[in-house]
C-alpha positions in Angstrom: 0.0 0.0 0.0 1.5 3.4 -1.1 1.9 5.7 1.8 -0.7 9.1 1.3 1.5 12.1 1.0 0.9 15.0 3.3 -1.9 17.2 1.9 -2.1 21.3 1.3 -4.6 22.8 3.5 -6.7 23.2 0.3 -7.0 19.5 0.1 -7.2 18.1 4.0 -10.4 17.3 5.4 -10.7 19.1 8.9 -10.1 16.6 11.9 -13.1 16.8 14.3 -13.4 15.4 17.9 -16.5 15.8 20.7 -18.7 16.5 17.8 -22.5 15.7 18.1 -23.7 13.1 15.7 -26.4 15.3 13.5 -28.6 12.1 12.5 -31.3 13.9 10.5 -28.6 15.6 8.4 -26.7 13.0 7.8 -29.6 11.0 6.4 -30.5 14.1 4.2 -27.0 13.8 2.4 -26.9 10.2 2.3 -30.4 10.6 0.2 -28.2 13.0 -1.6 -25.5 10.3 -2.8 -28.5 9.1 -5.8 -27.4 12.7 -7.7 -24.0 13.5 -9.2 -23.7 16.2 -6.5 -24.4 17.6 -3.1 -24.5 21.3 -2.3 -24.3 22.3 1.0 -25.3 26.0 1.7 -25.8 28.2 4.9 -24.3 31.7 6.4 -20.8 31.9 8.0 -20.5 30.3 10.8 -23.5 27.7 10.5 -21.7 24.4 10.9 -21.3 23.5 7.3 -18.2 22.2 7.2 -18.4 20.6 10.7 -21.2 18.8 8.9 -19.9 17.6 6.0 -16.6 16.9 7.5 -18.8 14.8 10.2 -20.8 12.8 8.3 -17.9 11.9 5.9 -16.7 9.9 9.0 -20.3 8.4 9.4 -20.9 7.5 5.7 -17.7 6.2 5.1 -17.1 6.6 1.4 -14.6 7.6 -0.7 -14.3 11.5 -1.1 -12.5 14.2 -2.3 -12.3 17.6 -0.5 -11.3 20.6 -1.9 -11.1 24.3 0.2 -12.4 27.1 -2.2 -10.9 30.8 -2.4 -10.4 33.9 -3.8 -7.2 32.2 -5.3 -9.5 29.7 -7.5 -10.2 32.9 -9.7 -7.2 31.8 -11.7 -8.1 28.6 -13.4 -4.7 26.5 -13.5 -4.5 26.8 -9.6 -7.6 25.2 -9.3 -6.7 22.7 -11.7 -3.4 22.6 -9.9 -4.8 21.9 -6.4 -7.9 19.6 -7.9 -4.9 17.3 -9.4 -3.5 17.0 -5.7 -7.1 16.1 -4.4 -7.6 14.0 -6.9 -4.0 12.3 -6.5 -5.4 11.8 -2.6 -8.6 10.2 -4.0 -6.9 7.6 -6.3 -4.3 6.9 -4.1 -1.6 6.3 -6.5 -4.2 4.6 -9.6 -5.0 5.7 -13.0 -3.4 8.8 -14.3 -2.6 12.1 -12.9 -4.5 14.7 -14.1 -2.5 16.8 -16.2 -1.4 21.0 -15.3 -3.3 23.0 -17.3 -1.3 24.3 -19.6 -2.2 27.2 -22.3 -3.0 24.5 -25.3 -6.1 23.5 -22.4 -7.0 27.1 -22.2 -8.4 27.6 -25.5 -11.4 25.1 -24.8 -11.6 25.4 -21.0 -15.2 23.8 -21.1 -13.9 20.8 -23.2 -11.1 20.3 -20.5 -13.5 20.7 -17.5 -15.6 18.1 -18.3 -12.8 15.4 -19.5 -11.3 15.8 -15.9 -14.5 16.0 -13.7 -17.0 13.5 -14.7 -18.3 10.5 -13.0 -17.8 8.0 -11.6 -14.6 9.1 -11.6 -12.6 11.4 -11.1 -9.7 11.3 -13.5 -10.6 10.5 -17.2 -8.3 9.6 -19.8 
């Protein structure tokens, strides 16, 4: 088994302890899991990420958690740091997804899509 490298704030889960187990929530976002995506929203301060951070411990599955910023404006960071989460994620299988370099630029929507689509992750 490959050792996991040490992740970038951008790309660690937070470590909780003594947090209350929020059952109702947690069922609401495992009914979530049937869609492509759940979106979590709520004013500063609410318990989101507490939350989500929680229930990944209670659910169990795989994940892949990525800290947004001001810094994301700039599209090849993000790429940059969704490679490293993604890196996480596989542990080592398939491909790394690959910088995105200026020939990407030109058809950014094209080159979102390849890298993000499910099941997985990484597409080749």
């Amino acid at each position: 088994m490959k050792p996991r490298r040490v992740s970038l704030g951008k790309t660690a889960r937070p470590s909780l302890t003594g947090i209350l187990s929020r059952t109702r929530l947690f069922a609401l976002l495992d009914r979530g899991r049937e869609g492509p995506a759940v979106w979590v929203s709520g004013p500063p301060g609410c318990g989101k990420t507490t939350l989500v951070a929680s229930w990944l411990d209670h659910a169990s599955v795989p994940y892949l958690w990525y800290q947004l910023d001001e810094g994301d404006a700039d599209v090849a960071t993000f790429f940059y740091y969704l490679s490293l989460a993604a890196a996480d994620l596989e542990a080592g299988e398939g491909e790394r997804l690959p910088l995105l370099t200026p020939e990407y630029q030109a058809s950014l929507a094209v080159t979102a899509t390849r890298r993000c689509r499910p099941p997985r992750l990484c597409t080749k």
